[in-house]
mmCIF file of the N, C-alpha and C atoms, coordinates in Angstrom:
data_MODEL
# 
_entry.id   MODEL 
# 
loop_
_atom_site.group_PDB 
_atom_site.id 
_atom_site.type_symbol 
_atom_site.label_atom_id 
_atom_site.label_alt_id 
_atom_site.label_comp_id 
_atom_site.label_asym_id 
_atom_site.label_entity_id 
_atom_site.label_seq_id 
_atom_site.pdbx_PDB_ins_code 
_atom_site.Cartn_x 
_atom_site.Cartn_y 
_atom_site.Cartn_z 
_atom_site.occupancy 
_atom_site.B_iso_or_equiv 
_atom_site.pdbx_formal_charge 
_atom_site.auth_seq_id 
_atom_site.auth_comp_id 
_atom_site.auth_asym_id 
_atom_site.auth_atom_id 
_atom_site.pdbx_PDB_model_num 
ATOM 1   N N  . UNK A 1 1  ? 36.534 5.202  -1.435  1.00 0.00 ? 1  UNK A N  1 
ATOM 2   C CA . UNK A 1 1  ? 35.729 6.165  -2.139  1.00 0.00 ? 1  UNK A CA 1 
ATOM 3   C C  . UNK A 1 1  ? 34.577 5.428  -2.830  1.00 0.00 ? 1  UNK A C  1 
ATOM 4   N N  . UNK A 1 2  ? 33.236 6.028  -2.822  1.00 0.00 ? 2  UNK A N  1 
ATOM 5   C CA . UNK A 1 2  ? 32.209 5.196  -3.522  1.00 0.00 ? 2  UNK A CA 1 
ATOM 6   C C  . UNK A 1 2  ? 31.481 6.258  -4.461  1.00 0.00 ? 2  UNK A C  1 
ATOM 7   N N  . UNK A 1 3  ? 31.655 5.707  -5.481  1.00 0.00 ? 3  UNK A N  1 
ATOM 8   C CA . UNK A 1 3  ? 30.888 5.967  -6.551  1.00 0.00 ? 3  UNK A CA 1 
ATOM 9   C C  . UNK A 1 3  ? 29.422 5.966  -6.559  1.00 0.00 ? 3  UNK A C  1 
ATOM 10  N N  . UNK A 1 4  ? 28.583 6.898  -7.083  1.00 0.00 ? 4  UNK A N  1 
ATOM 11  C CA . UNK A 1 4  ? 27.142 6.896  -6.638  1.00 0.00 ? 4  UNK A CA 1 
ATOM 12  C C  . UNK A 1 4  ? 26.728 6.873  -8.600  1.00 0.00 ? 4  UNK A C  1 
ATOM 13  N N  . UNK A 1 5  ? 25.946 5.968  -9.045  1.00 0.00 ? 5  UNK A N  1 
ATOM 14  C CA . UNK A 1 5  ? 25.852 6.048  -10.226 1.00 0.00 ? 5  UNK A CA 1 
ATOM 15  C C  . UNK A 1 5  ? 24.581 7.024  -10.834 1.00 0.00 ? 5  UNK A C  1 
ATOM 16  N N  . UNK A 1 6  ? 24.654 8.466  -11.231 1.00 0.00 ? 6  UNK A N  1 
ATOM 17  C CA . UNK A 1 6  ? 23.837 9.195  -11.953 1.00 0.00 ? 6  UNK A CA 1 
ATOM 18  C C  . UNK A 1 6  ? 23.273 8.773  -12.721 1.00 0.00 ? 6  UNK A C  1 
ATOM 19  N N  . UNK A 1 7  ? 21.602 9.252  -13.482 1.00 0.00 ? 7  UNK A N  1 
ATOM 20  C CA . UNK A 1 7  ? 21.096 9.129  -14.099 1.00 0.00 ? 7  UNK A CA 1 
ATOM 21  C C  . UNK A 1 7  ? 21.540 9.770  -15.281 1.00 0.00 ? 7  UNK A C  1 
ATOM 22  N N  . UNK A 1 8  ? 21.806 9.104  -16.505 1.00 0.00 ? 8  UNK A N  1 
ATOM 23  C CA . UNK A 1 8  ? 22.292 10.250 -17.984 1.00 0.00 ? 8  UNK A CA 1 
ATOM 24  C C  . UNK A 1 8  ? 21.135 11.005 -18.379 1.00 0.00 ? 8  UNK A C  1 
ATOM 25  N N  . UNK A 1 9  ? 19.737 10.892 -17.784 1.00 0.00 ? 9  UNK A N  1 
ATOM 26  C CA . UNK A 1 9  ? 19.031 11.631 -18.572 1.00 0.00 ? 9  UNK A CA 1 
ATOM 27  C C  . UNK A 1 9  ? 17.520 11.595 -17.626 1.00 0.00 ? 9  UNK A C  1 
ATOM 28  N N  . UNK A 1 10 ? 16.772 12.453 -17.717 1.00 0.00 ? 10 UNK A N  1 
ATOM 29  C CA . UNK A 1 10 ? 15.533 12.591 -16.997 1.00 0.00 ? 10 UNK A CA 1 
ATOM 30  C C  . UNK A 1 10 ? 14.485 13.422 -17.475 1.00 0.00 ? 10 UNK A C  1 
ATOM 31  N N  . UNK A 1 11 ? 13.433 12.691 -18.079 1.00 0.00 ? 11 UNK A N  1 
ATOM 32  C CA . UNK A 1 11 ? 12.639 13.017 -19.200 1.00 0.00 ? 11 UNK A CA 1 
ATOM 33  C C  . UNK A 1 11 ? 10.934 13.466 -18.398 1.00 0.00 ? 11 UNK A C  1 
ATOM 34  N N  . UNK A 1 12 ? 10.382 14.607 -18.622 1.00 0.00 ? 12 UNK A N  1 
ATOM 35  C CA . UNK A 1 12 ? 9.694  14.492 -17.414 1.00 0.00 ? 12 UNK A CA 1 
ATOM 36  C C  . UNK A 1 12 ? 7.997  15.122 -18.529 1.00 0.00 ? 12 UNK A C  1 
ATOM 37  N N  . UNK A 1 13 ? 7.233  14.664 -17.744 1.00 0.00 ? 13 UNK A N  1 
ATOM 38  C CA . UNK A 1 13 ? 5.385  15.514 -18.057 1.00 0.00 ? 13 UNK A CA 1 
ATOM 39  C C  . UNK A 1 13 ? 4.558  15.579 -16.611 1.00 0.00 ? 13 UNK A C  1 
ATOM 40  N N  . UNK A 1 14 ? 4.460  16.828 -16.517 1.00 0.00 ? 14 UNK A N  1 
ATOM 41  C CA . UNK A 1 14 ? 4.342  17.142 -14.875 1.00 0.00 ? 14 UNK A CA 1 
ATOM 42  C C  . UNK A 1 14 ? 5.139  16.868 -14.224 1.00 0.00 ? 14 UNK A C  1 
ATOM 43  N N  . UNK A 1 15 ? 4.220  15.954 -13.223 1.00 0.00 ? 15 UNK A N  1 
ATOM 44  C CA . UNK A 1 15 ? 4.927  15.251 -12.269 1.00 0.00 ? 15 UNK A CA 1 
ATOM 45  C C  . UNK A 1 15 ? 5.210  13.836 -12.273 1.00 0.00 ? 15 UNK A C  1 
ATOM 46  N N  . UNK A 1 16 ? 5.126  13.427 -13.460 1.00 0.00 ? 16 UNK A N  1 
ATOM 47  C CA . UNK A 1 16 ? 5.473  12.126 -14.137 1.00 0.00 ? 16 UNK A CA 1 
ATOM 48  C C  . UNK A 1 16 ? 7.071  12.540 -14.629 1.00 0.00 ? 16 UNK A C  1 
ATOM 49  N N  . UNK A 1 17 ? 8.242  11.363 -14.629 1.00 0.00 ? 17 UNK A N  1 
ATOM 50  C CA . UNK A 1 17 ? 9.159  11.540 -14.884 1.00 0.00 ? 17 UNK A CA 1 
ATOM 51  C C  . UNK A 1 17 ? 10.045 10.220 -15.108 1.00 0.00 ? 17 UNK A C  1 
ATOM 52  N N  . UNK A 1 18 ? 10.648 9.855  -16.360 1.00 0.00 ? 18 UNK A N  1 
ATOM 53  C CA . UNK A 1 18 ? 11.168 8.818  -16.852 1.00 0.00 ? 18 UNK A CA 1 
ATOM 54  C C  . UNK A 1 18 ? 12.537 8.997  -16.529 1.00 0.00 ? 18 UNK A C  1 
ATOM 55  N N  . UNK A 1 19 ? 12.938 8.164  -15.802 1.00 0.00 ? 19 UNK A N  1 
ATOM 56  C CA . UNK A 1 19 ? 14.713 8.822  -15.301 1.00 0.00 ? 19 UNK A CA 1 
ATOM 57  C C  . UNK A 1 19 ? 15.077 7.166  -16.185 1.00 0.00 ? 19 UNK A C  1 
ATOM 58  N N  . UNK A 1 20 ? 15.985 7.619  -17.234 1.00 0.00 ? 20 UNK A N  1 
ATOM 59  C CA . UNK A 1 20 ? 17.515 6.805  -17.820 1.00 0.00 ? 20 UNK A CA 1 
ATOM 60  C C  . UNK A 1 20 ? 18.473 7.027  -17.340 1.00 0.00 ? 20 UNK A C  1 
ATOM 61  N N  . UNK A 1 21 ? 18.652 5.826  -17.039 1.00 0.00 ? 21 UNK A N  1 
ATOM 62  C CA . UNK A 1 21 ? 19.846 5.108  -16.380 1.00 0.00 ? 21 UNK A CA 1 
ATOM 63  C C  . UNK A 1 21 ? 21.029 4.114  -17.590 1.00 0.00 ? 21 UNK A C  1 
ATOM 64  N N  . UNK A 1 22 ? 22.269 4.813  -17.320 1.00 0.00 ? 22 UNK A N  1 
ATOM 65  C CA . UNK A 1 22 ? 23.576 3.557  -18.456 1.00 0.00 ? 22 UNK A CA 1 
ATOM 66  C C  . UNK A 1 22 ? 24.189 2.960  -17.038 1.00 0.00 ? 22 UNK A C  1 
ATOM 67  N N  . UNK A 1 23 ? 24.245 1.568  -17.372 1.00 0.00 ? 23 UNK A N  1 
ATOM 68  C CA . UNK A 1 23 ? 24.465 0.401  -16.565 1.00 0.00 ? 23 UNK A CA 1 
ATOM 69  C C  . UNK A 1 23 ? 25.613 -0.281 -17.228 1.00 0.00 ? 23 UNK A C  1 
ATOM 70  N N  . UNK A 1 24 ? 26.776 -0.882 -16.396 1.00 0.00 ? 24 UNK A N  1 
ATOM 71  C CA . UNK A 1 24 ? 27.862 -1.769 -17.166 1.00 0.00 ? 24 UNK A CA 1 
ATOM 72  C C  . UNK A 1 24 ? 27.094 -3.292 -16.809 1.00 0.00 ? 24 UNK A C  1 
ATOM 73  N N  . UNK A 1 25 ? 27.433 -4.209 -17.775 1.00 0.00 ? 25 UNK A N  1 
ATOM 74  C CA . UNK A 1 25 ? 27.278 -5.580 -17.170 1.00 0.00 ? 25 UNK A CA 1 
ATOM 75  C C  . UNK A 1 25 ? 28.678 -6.712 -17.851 1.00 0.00 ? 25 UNK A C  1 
ATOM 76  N N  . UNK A 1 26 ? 28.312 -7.364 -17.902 1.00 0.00 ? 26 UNK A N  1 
ATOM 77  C CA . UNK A 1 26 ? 29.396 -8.850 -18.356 1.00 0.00 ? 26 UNK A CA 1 
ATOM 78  C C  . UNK A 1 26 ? 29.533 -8.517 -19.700 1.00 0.00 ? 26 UNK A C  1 
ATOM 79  N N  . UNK A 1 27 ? 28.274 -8.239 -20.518 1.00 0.00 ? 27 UNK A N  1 
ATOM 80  C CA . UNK A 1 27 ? 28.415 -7.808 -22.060 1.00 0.00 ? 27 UNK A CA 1 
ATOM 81  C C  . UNK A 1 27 ? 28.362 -6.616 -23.027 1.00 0.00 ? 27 UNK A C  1 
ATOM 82  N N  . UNK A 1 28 ? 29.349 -5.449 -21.499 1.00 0.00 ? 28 UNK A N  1 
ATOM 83  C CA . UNK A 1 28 ? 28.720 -4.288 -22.095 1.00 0.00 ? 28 UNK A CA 1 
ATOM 84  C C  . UNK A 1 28 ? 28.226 -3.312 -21.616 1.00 0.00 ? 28 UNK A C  1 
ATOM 85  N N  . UNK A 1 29 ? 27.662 -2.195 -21.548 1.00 0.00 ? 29 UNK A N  1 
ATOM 86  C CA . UNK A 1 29 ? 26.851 -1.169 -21.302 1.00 0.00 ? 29 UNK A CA 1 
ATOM 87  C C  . UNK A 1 29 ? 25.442 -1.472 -22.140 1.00 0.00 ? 29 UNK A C  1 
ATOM 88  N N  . UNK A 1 30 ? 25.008 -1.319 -20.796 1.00 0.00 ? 30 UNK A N  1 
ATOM 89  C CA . UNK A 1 30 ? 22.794 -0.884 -21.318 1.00 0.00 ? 30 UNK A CA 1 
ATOM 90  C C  . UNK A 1 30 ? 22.232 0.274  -20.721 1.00 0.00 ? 30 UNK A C  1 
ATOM 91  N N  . UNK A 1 31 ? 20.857 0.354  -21.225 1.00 0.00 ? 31 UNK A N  1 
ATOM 92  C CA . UNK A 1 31 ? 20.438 1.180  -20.627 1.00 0.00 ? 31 UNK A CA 1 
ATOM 93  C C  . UNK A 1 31 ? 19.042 0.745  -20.002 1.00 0.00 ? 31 UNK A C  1 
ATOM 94  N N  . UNK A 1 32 ? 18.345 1.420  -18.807 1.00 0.00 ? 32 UNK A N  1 
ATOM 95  C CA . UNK A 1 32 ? 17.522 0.710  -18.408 1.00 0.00 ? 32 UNK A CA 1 
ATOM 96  C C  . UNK A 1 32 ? 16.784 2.248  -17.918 1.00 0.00 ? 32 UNK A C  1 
ATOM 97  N N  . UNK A 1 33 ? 15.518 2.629  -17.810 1.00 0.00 ? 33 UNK A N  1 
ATOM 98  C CA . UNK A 1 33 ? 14.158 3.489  -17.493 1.00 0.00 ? 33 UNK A CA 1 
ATOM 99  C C  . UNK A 1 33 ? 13.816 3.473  -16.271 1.00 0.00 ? 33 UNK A C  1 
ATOM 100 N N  . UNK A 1 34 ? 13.320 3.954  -15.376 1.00 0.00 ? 34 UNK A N  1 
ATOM 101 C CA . UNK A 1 34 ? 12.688 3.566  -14.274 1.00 0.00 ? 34 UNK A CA 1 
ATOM 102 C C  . UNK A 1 34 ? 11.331 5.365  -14.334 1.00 0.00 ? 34 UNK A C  1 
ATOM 103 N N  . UNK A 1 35 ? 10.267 4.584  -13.980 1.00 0.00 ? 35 UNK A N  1 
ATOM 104 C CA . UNK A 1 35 ? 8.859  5.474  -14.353 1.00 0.00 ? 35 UNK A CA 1 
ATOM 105 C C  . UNK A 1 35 ? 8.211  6.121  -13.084 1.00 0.00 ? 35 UNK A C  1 
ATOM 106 N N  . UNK A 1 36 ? 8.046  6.971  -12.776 1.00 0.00 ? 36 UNK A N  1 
ATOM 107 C CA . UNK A 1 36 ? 8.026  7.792  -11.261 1.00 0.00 ? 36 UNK A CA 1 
ATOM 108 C C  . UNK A 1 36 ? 7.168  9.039  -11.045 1.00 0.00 ? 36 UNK A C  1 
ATOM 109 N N  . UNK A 1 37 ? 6.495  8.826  -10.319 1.00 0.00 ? 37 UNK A N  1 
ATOM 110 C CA . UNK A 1 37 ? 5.252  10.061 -10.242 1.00 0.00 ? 37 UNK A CA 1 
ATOM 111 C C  . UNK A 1 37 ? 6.067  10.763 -8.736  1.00 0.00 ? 37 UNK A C  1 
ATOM 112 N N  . UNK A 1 38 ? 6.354  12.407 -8.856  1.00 0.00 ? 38 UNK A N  1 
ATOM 113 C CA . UNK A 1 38 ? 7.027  13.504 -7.781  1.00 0.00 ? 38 UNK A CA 1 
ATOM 114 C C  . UNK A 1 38 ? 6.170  13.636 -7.183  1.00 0.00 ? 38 UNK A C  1 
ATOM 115 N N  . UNK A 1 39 ? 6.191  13.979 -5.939  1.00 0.00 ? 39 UNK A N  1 
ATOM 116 C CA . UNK A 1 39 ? 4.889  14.596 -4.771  1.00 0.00 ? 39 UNK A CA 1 
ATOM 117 C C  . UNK A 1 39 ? 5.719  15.015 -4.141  1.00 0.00 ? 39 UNK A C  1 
ATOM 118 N N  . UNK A 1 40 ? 5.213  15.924 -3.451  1.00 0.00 ? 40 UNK A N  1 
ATOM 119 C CA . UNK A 1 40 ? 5.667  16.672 -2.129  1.00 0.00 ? 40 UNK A CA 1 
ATOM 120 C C  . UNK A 1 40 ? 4.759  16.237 -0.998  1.00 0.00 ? 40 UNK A C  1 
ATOM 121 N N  . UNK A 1 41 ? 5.129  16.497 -0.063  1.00 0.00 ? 41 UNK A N  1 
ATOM 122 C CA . UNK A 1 41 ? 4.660  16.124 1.165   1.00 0.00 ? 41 UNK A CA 1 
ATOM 123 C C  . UNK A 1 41 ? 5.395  16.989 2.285   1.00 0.00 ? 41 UNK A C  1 
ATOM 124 N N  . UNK A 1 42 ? 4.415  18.275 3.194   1.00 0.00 ? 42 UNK A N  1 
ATOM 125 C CA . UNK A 1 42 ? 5.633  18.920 3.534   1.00 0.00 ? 42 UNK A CA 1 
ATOM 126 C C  . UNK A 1 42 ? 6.043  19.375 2.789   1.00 0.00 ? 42 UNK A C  1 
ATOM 127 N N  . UNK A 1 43 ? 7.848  19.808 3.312   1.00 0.00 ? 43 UNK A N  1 
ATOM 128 C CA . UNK A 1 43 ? 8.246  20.020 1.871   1.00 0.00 ? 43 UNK A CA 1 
ATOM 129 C C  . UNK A 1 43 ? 9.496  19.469 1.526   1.00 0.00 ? 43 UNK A C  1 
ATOM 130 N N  . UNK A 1 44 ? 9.319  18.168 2.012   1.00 0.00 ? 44 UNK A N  1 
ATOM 131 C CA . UNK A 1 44 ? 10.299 17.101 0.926   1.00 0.00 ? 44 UNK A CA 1 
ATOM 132 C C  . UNK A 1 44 ? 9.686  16.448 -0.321  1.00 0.00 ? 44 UNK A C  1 
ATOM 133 N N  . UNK A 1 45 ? 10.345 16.231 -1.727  1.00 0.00 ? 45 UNK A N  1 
ATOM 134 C CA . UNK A 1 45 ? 9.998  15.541 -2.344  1.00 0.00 ? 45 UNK A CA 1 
ATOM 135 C C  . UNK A 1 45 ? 10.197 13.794 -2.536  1.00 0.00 ? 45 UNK A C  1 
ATOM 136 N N  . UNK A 1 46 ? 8.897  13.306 -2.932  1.00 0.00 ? 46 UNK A N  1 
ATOM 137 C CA . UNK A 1 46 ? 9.257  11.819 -2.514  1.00 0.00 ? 46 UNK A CA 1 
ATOM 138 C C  . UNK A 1 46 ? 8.847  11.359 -3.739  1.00 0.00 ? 46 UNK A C  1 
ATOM 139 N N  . UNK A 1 47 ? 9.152  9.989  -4.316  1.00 0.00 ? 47 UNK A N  1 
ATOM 140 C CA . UNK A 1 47 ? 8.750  9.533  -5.842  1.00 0.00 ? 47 UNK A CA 1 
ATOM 141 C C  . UNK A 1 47 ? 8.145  8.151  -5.291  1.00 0.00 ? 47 UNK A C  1 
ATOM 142 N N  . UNK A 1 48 ? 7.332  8.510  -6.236  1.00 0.00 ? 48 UNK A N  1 
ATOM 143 C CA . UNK A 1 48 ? 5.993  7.401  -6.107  1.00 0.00 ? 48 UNK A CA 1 
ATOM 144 C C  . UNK A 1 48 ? 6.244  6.358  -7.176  1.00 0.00 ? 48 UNK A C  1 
ATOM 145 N N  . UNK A 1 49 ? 5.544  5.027  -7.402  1.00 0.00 ? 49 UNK A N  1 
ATOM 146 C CA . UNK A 1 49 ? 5.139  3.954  -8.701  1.00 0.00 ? 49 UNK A CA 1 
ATOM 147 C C  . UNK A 1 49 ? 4.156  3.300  -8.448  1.00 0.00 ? 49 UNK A C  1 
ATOM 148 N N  . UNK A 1 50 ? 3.155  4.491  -8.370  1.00 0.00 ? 50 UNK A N  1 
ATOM 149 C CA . UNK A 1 50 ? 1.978  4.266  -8.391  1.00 0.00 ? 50 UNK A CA 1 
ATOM 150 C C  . UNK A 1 50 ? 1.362  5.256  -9.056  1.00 0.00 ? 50 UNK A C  1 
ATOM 151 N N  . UNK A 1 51 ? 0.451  5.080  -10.186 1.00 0.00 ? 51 UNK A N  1 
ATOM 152 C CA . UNK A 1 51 ? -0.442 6.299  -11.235 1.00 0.00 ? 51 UNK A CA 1 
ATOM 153 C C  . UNK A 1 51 ? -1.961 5.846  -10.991 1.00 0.00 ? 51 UNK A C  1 
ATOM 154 N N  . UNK A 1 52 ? -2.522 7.566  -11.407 1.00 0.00 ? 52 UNK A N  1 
ATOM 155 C CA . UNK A 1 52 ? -3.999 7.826  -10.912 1.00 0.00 ? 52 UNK A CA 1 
ATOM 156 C C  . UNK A 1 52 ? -4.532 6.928  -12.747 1.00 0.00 ? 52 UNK A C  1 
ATOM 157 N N  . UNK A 1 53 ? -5.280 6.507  -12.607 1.00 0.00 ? 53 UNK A N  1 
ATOM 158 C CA . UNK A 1 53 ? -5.705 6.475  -14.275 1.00 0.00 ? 53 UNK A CA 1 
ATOM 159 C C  . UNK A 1 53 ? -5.616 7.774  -15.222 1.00 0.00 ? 53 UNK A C  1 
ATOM 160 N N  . UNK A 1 54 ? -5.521 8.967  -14.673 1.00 0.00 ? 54 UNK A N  1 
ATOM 161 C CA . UNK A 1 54 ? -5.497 10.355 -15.476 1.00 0.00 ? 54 UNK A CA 1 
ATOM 162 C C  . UNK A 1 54 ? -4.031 10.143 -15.697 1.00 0.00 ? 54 UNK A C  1 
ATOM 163 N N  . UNK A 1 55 ? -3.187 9.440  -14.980 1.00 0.00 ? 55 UNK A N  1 
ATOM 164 C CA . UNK A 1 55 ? -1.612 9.833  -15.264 1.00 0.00 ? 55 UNK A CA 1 
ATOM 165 C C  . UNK A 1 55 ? -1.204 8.466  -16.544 1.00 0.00 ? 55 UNK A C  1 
ATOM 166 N N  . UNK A 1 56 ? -2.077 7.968  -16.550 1.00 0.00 ? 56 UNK A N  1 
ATOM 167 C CA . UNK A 1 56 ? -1.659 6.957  -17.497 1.00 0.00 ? 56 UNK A CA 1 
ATOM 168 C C  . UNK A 1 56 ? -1.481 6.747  -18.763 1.00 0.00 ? 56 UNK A C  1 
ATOM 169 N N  . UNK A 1 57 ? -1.837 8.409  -19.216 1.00 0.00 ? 57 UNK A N  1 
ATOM 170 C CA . UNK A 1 57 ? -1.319 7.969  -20.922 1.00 0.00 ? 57 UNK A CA 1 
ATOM 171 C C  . UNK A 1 57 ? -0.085 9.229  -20.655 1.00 0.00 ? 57 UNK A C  1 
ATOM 172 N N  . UNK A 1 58 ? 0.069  9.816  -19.445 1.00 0.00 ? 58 UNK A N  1 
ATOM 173 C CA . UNK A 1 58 ? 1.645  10.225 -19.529 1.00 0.00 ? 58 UNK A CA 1 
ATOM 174 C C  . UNK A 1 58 ? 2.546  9.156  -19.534 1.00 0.00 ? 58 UNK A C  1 
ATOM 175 N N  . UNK A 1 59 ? 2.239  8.547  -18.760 1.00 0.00 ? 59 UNK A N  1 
ATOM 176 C CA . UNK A 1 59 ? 3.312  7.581  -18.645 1.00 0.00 ? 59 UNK A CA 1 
ATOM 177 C C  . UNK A 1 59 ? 3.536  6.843  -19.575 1.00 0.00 ? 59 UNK A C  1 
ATOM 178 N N  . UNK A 1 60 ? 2.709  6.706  -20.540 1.00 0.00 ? 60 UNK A N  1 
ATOM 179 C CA . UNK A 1 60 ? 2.725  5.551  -21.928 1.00 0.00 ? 60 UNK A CA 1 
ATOM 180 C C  . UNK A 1 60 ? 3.391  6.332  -22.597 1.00 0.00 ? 60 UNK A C  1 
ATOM 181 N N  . UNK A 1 61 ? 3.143  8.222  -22.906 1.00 0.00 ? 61 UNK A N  1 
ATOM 182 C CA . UNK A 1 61 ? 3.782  8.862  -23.272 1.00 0.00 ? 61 UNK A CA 1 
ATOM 183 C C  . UNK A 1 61 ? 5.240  8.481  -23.232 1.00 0.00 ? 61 UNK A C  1 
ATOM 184 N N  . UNK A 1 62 ? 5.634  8.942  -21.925 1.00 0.00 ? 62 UNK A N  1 
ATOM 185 C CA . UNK A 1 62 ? 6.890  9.318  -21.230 1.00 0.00 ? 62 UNK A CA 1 
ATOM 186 C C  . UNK A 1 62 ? 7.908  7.355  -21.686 1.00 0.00 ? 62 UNK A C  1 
ATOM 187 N N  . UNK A 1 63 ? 7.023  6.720  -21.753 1.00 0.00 ? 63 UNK A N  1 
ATOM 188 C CA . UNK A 1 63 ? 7.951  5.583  -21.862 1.00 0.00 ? 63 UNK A CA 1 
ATOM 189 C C  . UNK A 1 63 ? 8.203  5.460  -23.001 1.00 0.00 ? 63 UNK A C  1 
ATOM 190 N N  . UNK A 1 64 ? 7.546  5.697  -24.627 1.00 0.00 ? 64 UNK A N  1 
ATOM 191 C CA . UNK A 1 64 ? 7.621  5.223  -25.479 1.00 0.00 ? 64 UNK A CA 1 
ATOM 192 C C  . UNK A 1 64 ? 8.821  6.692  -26.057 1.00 0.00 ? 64 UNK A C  1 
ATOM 193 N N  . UNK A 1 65 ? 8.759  8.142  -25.405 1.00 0.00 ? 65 UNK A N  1 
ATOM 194 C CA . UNK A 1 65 ? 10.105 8.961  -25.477 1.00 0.00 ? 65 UNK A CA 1 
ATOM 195 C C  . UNK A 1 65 ? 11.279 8.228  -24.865 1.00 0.00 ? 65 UNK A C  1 
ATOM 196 N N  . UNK A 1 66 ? 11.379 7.304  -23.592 1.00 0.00 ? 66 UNK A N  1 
ATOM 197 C CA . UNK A 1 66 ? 12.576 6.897  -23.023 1.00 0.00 ? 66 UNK A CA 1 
ATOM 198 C C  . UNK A 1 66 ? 13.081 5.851  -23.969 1.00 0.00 ? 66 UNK A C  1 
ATOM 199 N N  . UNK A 1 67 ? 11.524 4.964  -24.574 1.00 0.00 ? 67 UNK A N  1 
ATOM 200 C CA . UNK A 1 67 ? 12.202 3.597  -25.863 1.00 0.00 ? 67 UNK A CA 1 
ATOM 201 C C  . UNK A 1 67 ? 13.401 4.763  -26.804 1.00 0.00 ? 67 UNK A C  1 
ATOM 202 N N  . UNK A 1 68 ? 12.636 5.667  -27.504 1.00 0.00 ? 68 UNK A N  1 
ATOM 203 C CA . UNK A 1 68 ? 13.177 6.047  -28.845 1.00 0.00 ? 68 UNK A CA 1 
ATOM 204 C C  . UNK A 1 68 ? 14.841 6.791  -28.202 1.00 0.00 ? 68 UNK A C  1 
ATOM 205 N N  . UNK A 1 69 ? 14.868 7.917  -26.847 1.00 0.00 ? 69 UNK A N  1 
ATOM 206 C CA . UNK A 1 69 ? 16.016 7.895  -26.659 1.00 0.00 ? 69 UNK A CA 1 
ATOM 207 C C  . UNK A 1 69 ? 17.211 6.749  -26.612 1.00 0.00 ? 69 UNK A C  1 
ATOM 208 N N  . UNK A 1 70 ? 16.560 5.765  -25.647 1.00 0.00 ? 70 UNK A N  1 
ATOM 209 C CA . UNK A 1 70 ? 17.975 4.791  -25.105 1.00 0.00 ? 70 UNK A CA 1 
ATOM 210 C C  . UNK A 1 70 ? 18.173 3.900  -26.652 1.00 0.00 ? 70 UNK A C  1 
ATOM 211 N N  . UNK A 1 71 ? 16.982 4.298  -27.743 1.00 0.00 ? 71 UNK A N  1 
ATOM 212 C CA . UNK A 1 71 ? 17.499 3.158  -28.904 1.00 0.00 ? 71 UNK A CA 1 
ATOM 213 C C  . UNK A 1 71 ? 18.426 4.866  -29.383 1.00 0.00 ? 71 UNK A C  1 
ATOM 214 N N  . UNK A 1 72 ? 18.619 6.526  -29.424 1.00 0.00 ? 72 UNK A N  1 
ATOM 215 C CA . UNK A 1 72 ? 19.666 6.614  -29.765 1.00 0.00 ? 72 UNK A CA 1 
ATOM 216 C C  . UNK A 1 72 ? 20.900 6.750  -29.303 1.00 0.00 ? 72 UNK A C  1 
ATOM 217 N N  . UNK A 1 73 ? 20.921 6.617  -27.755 1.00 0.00 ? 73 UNK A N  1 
ATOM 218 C CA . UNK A 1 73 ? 21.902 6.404  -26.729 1.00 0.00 ? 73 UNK A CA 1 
ATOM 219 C C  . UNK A 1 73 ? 22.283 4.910  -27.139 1.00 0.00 ? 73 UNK A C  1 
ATOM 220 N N  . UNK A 1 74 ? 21.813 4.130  -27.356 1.00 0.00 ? 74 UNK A N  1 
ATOM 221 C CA . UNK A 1 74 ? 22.716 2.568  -27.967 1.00 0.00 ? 74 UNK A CA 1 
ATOM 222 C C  . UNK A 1 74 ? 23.282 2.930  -29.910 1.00 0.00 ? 74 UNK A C  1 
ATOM 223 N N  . UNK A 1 75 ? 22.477 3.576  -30.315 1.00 0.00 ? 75 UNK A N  1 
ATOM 224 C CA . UNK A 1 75 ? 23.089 3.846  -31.923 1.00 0.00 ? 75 UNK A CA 1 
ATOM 225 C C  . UNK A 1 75 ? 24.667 4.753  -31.690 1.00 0.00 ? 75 UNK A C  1 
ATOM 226 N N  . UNK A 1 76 ? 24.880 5.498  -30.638 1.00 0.00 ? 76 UNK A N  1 
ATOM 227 C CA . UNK A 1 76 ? 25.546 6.685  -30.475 1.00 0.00 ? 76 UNK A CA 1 
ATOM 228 C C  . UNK A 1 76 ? 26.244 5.333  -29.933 1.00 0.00 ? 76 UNK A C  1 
ATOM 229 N N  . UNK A 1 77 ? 26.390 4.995  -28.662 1.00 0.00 ? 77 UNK A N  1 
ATOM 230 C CA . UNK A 1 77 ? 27.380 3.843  -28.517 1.00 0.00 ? 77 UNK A CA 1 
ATOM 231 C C  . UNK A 1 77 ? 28.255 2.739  -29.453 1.00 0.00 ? 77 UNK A C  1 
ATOM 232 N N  . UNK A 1 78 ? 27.334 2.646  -30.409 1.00 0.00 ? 78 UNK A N  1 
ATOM 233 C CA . UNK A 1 78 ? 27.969 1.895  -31.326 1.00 0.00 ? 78 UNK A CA 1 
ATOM 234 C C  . UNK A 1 78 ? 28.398 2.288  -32.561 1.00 0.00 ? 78 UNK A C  1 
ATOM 235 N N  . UNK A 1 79 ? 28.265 3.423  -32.880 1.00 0.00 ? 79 UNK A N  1 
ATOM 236 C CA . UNK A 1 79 ? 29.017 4.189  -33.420 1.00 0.00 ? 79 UNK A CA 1 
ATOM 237 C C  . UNK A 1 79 ? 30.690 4.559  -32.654 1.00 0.00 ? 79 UNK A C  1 
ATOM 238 N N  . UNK A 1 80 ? 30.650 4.576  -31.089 1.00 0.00 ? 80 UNK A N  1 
ATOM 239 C CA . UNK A 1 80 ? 31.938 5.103  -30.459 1.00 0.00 ? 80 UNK A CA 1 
ATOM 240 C C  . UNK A 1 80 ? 32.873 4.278  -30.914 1.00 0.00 ? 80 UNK A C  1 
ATOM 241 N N  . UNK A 1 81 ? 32.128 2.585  -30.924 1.00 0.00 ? 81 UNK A N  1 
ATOM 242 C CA . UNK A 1 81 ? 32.816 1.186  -30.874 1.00 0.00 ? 81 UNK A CA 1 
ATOM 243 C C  . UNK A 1 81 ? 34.049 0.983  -31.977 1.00 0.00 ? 81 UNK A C  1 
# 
């Protein structure tokens, strides 16, 4: 059986979208962001990491919301502890 690891959270402006990710390692659980522009094509959707200069203060946006979540997704963790 294989486990497929979900995103805990997916933070989005347009078609800009900050997907958080909780990761185990040697010391623990982290959390880690990954930054992604949606398109269609046809009509599958495909994710891009590549931004127009107009998409670029979403994304500064969208990252500095993913900082302040995963710092309270680590406060909430260590509180469980």
């Amino acid at each position: 059986m294989t486990t497929t690891n979900q995103p805990i959270e997916t933070l989005r402006d347009g078609s800009i979208k900050a997907t958080i990710w909780k990761n185990e390692g040697d010391n623990g659980s982290f959390y880690t962001a990954e930054i992604s522009r949606t398109y269609q094509k046809e009509e599958t959707y495909h994710d891009s990491y590549s931004f127009s200069g107009t998409d670029l203060l979403k994304v500064s946006r969208l990252t500095l919301k993913a900082y302040d979540r995963i710092a309270e997704l680590l406060s909430v963790d260590k509180k469980g502890s």
